[in-house]
PyMOL Python script that loads the backbone (N, CA, C, O; Angstrom):
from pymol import cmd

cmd.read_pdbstr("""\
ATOM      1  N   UNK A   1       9.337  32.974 -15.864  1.00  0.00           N
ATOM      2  CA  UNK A   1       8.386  32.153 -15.133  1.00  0.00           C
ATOM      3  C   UNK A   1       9.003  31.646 -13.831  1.00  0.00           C
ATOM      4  O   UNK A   1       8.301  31.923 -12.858  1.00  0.00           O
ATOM      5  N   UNK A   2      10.005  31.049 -13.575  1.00  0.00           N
ATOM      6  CA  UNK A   2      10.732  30.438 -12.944  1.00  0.00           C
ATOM      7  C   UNK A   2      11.375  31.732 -11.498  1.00  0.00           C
ATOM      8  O   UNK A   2      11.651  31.613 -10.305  1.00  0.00           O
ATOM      9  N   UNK A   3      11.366  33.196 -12.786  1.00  0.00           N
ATOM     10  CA  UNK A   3      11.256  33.864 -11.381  1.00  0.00           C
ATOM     11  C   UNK A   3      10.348  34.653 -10.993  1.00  0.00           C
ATOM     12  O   UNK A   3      10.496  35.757 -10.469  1.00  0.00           O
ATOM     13  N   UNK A   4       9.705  34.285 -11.160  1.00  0.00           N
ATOM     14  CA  UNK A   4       8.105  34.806 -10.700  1.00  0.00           C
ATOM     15  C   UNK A   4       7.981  33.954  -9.387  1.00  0.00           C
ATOM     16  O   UNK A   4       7.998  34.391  -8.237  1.00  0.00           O
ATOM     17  N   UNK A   5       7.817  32.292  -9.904  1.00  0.00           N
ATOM     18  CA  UNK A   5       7.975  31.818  -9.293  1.00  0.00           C
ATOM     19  C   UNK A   5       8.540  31.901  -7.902  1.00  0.00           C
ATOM     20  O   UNK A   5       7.736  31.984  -6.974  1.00  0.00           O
ATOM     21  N   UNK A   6       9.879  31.888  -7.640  1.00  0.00           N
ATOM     22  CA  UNK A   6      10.783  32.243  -7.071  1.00  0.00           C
ATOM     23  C   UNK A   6       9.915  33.335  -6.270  1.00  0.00           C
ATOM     24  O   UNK A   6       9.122  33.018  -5.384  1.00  0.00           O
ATOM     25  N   UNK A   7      10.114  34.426  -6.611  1.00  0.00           N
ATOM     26  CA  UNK A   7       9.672  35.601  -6.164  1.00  0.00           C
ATOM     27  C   UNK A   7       8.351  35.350  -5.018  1.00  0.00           C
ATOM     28  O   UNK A   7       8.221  35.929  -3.940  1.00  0.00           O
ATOM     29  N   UNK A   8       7.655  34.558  -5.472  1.00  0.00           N
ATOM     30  CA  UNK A   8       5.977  34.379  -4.858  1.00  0.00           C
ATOM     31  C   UNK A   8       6.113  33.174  -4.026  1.00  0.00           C
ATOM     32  O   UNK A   8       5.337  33.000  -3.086  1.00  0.00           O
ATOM     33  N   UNK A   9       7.166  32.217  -4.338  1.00  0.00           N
ATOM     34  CA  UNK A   9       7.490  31.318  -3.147  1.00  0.00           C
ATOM     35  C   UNK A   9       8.242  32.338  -1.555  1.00  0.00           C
ATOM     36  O   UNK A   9       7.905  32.211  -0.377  1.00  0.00           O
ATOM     37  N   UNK A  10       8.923  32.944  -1.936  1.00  0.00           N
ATOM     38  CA  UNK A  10       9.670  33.748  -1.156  1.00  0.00           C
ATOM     39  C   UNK A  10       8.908  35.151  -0.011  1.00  0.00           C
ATOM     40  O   UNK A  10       9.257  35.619   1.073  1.00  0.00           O
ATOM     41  N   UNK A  11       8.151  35.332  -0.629  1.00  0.00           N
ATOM     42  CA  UNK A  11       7.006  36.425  -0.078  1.00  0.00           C
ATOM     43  C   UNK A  11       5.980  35.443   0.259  1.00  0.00           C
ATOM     44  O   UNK A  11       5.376  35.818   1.264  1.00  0.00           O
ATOM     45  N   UNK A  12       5.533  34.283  -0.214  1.00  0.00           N
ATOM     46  CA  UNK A  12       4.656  33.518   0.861  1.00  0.00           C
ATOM     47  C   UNK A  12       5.203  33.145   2.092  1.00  0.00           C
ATOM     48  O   UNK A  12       4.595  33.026   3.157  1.00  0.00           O
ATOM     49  N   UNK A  13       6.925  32.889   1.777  1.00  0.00           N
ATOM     50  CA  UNK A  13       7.107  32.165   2.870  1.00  0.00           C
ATOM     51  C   UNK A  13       7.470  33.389   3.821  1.00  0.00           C
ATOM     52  O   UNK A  13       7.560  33.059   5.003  1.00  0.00           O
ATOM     53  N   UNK A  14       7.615  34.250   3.647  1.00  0.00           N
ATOM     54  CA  UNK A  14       7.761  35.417   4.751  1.00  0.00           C
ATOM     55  C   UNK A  14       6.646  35.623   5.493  1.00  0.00           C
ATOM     56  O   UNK A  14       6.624  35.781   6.714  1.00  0.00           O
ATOM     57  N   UNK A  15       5.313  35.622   4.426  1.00  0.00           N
ATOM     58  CA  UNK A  15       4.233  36.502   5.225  1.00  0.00           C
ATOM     59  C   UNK A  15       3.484  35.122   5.858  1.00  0.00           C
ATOM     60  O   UNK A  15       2.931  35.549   6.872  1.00  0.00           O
ATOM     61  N   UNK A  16       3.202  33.696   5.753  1.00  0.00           N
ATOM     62  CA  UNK A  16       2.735  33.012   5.818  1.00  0.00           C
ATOM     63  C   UNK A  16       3.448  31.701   5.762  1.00  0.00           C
ATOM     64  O   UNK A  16       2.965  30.923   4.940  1.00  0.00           O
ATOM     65  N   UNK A  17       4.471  31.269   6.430  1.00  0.00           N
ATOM     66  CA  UNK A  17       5.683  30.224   6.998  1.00  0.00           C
ATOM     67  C   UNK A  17       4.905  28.867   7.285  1.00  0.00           C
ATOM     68  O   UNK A  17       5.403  27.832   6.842  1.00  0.00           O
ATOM     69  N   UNK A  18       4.050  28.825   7.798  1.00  0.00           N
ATOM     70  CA  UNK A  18       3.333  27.827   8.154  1.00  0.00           C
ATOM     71  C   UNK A  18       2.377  26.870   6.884  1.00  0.00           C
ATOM     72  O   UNK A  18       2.474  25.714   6.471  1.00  0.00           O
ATOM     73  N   UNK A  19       1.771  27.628   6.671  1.00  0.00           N
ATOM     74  CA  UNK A  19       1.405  27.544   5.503  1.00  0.00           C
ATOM     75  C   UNK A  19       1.819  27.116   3.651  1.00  0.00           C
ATOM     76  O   UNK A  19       1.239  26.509   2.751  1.00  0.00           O
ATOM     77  N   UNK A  20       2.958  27.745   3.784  1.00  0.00           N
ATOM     78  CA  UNK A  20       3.667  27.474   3.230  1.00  0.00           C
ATOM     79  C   UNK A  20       4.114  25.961   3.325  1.00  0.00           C
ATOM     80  O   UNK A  20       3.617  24.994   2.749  1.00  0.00           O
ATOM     81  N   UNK A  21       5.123  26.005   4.151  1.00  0.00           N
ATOM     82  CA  UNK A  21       5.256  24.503   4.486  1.00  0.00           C
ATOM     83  C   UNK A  21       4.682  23.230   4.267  1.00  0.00           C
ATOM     84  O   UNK A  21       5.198  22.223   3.783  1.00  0.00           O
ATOM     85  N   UNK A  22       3.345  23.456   4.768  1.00  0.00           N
ATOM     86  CA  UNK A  22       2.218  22.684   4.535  1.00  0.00           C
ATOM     87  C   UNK A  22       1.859  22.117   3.410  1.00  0.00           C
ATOM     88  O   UNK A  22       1.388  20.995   3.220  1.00  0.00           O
ATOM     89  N   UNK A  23       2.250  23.440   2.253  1.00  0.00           N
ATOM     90  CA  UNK A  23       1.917  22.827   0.827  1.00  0.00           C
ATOM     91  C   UNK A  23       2.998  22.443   0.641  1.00  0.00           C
ATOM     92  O   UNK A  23       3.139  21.467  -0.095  1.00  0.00           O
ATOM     93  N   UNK A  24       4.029  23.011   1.180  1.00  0.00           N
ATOM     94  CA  UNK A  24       5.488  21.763   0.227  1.00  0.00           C
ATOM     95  C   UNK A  24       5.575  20.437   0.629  1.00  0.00           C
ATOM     96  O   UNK A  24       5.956  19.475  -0.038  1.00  0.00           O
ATOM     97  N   UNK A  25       4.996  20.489   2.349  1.00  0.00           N
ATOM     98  CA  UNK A  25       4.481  18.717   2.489  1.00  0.00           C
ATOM     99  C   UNK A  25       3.654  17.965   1.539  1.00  0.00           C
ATOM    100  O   UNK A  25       3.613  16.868   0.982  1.00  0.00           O
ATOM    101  N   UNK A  26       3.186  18.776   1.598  1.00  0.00           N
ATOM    102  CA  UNK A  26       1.507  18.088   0.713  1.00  0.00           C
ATOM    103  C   UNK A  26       1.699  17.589  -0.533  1.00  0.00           C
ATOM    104  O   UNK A  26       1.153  16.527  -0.833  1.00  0.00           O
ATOM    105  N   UNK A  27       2.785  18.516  -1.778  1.00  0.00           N
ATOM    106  CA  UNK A  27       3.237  18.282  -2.476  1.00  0.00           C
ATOM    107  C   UNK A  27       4.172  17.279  -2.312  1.00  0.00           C
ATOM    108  O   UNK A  27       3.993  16.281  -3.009  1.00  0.00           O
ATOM    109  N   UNK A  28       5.147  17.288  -1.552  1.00  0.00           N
ATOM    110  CA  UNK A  28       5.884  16.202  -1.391  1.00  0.00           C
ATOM    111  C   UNK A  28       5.429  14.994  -1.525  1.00  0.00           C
ATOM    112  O   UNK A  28       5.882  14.141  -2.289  1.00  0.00           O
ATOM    113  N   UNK A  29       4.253  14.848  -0.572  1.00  0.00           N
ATOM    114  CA  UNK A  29       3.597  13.355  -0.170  1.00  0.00           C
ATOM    115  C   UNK A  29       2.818  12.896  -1.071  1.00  0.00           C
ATOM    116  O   UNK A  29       2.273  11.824  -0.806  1.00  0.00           O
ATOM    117  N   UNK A  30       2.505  13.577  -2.469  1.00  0.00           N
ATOM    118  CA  UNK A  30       2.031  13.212  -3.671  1.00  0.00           C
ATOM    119  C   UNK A  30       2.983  13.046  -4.938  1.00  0.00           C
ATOM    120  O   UNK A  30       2.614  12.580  -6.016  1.00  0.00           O
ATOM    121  N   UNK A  31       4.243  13.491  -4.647  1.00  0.00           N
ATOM    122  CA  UNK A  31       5.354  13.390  -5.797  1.00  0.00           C
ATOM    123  C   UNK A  31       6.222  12.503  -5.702  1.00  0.00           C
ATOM    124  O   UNK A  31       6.995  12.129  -6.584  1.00  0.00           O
ATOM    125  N   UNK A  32       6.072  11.891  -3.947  1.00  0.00           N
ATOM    126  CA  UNK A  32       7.524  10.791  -3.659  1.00  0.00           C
ATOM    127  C   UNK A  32       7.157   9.871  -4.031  1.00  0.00           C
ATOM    128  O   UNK A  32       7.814   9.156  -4.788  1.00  0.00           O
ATOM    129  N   UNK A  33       5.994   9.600  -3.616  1.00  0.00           N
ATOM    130  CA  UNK A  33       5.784   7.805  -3.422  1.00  0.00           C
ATOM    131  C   UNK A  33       5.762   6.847  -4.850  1.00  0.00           C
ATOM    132  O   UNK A  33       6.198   5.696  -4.820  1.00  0.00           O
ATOM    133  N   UNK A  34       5.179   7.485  -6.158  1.00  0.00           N
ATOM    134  CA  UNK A  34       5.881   7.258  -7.316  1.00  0.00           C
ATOM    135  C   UNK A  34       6.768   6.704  -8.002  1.00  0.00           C
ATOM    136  O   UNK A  34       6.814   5.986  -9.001  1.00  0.00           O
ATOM    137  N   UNK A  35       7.740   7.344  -7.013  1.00  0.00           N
ATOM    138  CA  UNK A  35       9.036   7.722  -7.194  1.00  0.00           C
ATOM    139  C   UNK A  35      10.246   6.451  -6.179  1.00  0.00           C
ATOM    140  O   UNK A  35      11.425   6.104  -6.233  1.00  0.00           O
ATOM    141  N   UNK A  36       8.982   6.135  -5.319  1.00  0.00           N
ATOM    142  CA  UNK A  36      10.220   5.000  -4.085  1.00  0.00           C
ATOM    143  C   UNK A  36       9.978   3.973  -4.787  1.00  0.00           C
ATOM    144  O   UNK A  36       8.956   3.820  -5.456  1.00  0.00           O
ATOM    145  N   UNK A  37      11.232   2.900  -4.656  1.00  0.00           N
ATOM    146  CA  UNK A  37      11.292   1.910  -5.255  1.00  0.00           C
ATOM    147  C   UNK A  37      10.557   0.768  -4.473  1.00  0.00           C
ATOM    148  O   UNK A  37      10.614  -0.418  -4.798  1.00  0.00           O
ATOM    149  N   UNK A  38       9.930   1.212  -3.511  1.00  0.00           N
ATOM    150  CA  UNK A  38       8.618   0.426  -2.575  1.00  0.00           C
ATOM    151  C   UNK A  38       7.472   0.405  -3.783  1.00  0.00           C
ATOM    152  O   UNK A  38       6.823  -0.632  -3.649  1.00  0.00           O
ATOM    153  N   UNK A  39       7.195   0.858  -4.442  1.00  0.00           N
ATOM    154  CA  UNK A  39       5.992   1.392  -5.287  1.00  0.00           C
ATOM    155  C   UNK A  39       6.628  -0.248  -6.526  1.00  0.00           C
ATOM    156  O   UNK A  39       5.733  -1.090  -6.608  1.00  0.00           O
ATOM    157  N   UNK A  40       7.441  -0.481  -7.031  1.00  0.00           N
ATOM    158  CA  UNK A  40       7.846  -1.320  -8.042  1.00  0.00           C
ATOM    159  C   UNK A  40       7.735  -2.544  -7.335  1.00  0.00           C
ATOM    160  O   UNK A  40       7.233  -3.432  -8.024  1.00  0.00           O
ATOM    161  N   UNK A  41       7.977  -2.806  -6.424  1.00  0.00           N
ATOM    162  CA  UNK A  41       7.481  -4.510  -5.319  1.00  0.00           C
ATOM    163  C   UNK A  41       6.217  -4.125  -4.908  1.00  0.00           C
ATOM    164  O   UNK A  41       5.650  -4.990  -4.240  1.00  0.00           O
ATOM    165  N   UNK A  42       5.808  -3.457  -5.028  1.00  0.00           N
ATOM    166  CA  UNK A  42       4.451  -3.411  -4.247  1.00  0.00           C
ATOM    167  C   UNK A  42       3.135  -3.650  -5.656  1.00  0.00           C
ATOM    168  O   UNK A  42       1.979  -4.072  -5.683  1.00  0.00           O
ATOM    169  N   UNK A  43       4.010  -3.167  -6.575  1.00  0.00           N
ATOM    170  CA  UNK A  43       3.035  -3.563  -7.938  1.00  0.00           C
ATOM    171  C   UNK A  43       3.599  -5.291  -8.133  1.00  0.00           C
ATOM    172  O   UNK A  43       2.973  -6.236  -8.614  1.00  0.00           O
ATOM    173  N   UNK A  44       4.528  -5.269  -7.756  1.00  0.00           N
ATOM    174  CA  UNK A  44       4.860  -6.747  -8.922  1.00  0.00           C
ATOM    175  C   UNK A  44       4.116  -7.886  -7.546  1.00  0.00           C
ATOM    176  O   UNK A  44       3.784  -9.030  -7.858  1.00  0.00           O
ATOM    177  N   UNK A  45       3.976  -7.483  -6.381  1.00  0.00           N
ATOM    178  CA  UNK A  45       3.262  -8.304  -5.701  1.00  0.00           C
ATOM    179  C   UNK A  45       1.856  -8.249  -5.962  1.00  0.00           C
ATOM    180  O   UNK A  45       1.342  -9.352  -6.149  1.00  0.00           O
ATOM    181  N   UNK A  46       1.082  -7.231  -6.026  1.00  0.00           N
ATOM    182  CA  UNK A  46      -0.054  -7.254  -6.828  1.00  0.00           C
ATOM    183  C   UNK A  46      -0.759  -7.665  -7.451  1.00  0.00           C
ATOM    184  O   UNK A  46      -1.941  -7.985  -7.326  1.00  0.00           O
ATOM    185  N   UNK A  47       0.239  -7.701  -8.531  1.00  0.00           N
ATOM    186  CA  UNK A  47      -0.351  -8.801  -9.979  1.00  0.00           C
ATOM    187  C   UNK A  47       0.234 -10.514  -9.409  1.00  0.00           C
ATOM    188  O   UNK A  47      -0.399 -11.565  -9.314  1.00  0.00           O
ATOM    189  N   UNK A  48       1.508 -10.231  -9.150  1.00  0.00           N
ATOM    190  CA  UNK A  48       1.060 -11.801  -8.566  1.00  0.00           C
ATOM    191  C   UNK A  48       0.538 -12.864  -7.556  1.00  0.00           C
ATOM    192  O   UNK A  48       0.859 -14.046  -7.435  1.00  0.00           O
ATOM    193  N   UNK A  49      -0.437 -12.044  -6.803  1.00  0.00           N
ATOM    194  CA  UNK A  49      -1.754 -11.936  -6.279  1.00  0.00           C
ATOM    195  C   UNK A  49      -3.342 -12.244  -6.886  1.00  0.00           C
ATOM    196  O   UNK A  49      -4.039 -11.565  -7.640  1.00  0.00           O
ATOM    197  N   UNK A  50      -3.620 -13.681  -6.166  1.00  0.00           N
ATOM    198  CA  UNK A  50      -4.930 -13.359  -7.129  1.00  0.00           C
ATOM    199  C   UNK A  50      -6.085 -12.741  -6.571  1.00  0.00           C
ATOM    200  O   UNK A  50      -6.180 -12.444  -5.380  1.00  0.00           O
ATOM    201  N   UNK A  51      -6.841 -12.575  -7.312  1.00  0.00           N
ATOM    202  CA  UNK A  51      -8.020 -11.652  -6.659  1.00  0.00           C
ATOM    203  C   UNK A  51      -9.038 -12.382  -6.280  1.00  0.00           C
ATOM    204  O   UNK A  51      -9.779 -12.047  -5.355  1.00  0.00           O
ATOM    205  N   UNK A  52      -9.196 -13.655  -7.090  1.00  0.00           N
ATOM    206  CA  UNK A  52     -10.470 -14.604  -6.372  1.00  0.00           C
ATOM    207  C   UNK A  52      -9.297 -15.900  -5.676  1.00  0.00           C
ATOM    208  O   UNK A  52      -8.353 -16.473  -6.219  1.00  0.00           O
ATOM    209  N   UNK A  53      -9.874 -16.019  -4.243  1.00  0.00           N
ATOM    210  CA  UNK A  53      -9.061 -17.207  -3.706  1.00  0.00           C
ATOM    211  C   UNK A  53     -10.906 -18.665  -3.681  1.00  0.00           C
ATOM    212  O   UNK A  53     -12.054 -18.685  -3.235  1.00  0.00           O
ATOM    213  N   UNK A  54     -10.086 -19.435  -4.380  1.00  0.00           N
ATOM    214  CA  UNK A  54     -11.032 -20.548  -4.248  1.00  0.00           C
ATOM    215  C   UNK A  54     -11.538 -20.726  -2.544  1.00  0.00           C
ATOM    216  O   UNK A  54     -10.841 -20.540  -1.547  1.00  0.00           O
ATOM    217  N   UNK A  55     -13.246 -21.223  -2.625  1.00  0.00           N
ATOM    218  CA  UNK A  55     -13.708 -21.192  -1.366  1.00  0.00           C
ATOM    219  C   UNK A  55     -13.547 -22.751  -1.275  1.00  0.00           C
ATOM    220  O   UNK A  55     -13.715 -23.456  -2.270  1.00  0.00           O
ATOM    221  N   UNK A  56     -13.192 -23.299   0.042  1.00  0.00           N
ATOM    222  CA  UNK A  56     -13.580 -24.646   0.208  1.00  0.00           C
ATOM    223  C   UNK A  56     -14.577 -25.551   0.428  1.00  0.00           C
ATOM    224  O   UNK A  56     -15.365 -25.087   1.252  1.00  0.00           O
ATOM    225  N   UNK A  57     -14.955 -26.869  -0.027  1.00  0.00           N
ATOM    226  CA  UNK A  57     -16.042 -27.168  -0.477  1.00  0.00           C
ATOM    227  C   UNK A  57     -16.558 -27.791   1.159  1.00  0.00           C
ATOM    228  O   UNK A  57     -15.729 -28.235   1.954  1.00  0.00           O
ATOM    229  N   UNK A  58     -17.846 -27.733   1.422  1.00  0.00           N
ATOM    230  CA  UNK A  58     -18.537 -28.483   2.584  1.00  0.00           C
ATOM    231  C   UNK A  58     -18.258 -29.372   2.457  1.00  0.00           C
ATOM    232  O   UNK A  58     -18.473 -29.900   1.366  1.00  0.00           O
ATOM    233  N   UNK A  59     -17.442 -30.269   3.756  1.00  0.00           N
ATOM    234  CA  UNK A  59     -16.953 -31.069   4.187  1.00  0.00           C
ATOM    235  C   UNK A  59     -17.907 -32.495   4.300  1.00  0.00           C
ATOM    236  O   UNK A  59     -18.466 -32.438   5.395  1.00  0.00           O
ATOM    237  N   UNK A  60     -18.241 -33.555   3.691  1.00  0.00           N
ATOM    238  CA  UNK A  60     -19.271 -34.446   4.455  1.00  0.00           C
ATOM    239  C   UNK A  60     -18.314 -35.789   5.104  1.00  0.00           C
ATOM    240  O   UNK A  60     -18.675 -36.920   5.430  1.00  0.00           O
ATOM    241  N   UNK A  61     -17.099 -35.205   5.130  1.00  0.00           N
ATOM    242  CA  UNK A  61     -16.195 -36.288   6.426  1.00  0.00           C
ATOM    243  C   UNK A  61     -16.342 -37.629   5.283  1.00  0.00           C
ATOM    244  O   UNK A  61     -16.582 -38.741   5.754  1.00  0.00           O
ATOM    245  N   UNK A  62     -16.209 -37.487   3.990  1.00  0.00           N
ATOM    246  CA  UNK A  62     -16.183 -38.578   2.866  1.00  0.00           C
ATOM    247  C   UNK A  62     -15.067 -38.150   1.884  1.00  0.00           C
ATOM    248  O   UNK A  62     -15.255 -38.451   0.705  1.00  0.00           O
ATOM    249  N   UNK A  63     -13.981 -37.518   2.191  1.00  0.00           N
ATOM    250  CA  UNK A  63     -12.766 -37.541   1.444  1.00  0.00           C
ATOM    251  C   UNK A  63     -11.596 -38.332   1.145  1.00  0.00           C
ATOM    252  O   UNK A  63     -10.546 -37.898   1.617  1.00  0.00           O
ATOM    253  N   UNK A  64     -11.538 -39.411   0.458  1.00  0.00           N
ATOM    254  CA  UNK A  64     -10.564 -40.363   0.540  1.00  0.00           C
ATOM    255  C   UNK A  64      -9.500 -40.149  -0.023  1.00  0.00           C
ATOM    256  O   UNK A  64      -8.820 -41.173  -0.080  1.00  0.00           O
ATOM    257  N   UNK A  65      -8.720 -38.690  -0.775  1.00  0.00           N
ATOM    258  CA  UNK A  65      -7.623 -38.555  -0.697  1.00  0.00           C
ATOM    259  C   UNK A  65      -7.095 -38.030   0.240  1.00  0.00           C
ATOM    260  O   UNK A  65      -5.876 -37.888   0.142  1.00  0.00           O
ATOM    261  N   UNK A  66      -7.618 -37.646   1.222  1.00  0.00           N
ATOM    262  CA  UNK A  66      -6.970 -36.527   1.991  1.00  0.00           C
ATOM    263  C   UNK A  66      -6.847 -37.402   3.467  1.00  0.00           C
ATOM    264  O   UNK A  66      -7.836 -37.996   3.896  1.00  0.00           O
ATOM    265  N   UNK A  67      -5.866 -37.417   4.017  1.00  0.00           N
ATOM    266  CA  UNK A  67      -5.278 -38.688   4.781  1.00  0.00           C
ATOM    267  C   UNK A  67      -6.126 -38.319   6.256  1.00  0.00           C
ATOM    268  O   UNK A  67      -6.157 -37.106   6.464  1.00  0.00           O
ATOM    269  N   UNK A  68      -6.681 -38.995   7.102  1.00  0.00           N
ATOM    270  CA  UNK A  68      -7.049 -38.397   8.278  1.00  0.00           C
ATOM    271  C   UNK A  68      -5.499 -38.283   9.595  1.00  0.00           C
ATOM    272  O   UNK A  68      -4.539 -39.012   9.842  1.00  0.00           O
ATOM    273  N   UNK A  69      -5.876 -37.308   9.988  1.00  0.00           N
ATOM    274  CA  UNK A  69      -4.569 -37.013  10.615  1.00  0.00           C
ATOM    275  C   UNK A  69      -3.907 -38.144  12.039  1.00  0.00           C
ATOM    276  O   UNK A  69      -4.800 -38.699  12.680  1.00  0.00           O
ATOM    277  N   UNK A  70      -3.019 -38.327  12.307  1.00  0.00           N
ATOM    278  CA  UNK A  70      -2.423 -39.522  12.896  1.00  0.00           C
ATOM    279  C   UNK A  70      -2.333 -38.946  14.598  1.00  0.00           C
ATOM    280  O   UNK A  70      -2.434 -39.683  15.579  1.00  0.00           O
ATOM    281  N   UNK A  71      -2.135 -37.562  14.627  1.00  0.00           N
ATOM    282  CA  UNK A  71      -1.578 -36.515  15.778  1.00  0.00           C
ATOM    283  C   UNK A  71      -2.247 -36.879  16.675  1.00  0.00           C
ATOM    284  O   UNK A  71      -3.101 -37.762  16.583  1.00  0.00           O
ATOM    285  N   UNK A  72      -1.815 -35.920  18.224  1.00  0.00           N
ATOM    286  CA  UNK A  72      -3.465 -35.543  19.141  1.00  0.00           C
ATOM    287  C   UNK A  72      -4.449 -35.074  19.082  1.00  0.00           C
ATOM    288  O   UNK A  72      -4.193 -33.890  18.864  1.00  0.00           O
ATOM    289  N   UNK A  73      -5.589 -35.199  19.134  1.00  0.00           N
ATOM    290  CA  UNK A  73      -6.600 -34.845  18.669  1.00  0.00           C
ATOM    291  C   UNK A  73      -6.640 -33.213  19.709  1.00  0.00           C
ATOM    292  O   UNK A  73      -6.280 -32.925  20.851  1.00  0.00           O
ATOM    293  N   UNK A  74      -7.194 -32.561  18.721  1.00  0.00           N
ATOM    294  CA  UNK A  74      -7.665 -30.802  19.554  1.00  0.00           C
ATOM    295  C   UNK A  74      -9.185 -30.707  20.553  1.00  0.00           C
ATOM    296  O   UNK A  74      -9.619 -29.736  21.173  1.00  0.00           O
ATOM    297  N   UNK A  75      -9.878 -32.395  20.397  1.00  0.00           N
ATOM    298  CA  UNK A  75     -10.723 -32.025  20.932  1.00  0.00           C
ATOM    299  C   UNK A  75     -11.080 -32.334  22.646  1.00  0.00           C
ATOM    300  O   UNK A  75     -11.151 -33.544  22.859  1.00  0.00           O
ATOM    301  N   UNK A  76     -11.228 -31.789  23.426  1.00  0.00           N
ATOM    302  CA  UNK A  76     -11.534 -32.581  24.669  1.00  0.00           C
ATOM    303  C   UNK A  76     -12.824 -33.074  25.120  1.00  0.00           C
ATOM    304  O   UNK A  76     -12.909 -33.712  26.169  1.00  0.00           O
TER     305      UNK A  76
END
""", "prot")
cmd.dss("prot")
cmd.show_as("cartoon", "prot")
cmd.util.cbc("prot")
cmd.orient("prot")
């Protein structure tokens, strides 16, 4: 099997080089990424990610824990 294989990789890549190539990219770019250890942080950030972010509630300027700010004001 393996040289069959062999054999039919070798005569593609003679008669058709370009082509060839193409699928060993192609293959590549579906077998690596799996495989990078980018893929193991990129899951564990994921899950500790939530999927619903709370919306904030309409404001009626009647919040008495929340301190009013002391700064310059942004408005002119």
């Amino acid at each position: 099997m393996a040289g069959r294989l062999g054999w039919f990789l070798k005569k593609a890549g003679a008669k058709e080089p370009v082509l060839t190539m193409s699928f060993a990219i192609g293959t590549l770019a579906l077998l690596v990424p799996p495989l990078s250890p980018y893929t193991k942080y990129t899951g564990m950030i994921n899950r500790a990610t939530p999927y619903n972010y709370s919306i904030p509630i309409q404001d009626d300027d009647n919040i008495p824990d929340i301190p009013t700010p002391i700064s310059f004001s942004l408005h002119f």
